[in-house]
C-alpha positions in Angstrom: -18.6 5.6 5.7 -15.6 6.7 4.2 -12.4 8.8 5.0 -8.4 9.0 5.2 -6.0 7.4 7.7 -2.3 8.3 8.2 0.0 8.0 11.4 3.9 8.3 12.2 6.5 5.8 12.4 5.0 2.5 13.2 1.5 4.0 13.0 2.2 5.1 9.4 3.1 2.4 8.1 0.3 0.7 10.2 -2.1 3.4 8.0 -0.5 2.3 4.7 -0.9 -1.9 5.4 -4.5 -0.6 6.4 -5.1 1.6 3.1 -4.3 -1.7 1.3 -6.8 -3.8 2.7 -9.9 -1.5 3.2 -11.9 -0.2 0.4 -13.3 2.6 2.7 -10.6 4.6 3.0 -10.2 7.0 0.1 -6.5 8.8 1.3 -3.3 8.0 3.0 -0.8 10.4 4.7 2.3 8.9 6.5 5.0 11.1 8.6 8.1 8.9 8.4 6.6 5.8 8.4 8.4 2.7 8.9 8.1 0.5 6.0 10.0 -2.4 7.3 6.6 -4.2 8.4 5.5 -4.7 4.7 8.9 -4.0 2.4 9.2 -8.1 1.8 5.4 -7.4 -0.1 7.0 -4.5 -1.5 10.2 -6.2 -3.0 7.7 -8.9 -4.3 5.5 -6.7 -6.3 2.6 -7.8 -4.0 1.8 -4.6 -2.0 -0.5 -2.2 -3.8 -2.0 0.9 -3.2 -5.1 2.5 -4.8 -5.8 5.4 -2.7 -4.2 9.2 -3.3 -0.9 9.2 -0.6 1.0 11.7 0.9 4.2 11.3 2.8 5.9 13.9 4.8 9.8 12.5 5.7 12.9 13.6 7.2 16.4 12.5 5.6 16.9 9.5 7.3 16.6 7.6 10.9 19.2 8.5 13.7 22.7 6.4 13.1 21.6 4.2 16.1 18.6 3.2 14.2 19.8 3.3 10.8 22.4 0.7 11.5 19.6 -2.2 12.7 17.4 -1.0 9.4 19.4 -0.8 6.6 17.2 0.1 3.8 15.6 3.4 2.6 12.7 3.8 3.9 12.2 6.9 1.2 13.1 4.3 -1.8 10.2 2.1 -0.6 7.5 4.8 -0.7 9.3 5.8 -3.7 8.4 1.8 -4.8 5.2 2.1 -3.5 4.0 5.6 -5.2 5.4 3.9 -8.1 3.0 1.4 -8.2 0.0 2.9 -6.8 -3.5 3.2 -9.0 -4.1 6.8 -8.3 -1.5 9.2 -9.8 -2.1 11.4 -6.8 0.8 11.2 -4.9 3.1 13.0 -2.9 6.4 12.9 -1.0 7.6 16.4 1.1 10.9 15.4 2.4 11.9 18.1 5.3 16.2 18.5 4.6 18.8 18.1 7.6 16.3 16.4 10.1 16.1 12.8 11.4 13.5 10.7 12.6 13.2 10.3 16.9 11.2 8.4 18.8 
């Protein structure tokens, strides 16, 4: 069997590590996913993607969260698009919003 997998926040980036490691799923969609888990494999040039992608992301974490995290998290998909095998890929960022929990 085959299909896609996506999630938010912790859970997209949890679909994205997954889309790496299993051949079975054909498509990726992340809403403003977290990519601190895997941005060390990102920096290295070690985390690869094959699979079409779509990410739907706000502007940026709230100033409390931002402050603990301070990287892009739009510069790594950015990185990670970049890199990826299929040429189908998207990014929809949604202006003057923030990420909540």
């Amino acid at each position: 069997k085959t299909g896609m997998i996506g999630g938010h926040s912790f859970g997209g980036v949890t679909a994205i590590a997954t889309s790496a490691r299993d051949e079975r799923i054909k498509a990726t969609f992340g809403m403003d996913p977290w990519t601190w888990a895997i941005n060390e494999d990102i920096d290295a040039g070690t985390f690869k993607l094959k699979q079409p992608q779509l990410y739907l992301v706000s502007e940026g974490f709230t100033p409390d969260v931002q402050k603990v995290f301070e990287y892009d998290t739009i510069e790594y998909l950015k990185k990670i698009q970049e890199t990826c095998e299929s040429h189908k890929t998207e990014m929809l960022l949604i202006k003057d919003t923030h990420h909540l929990h």
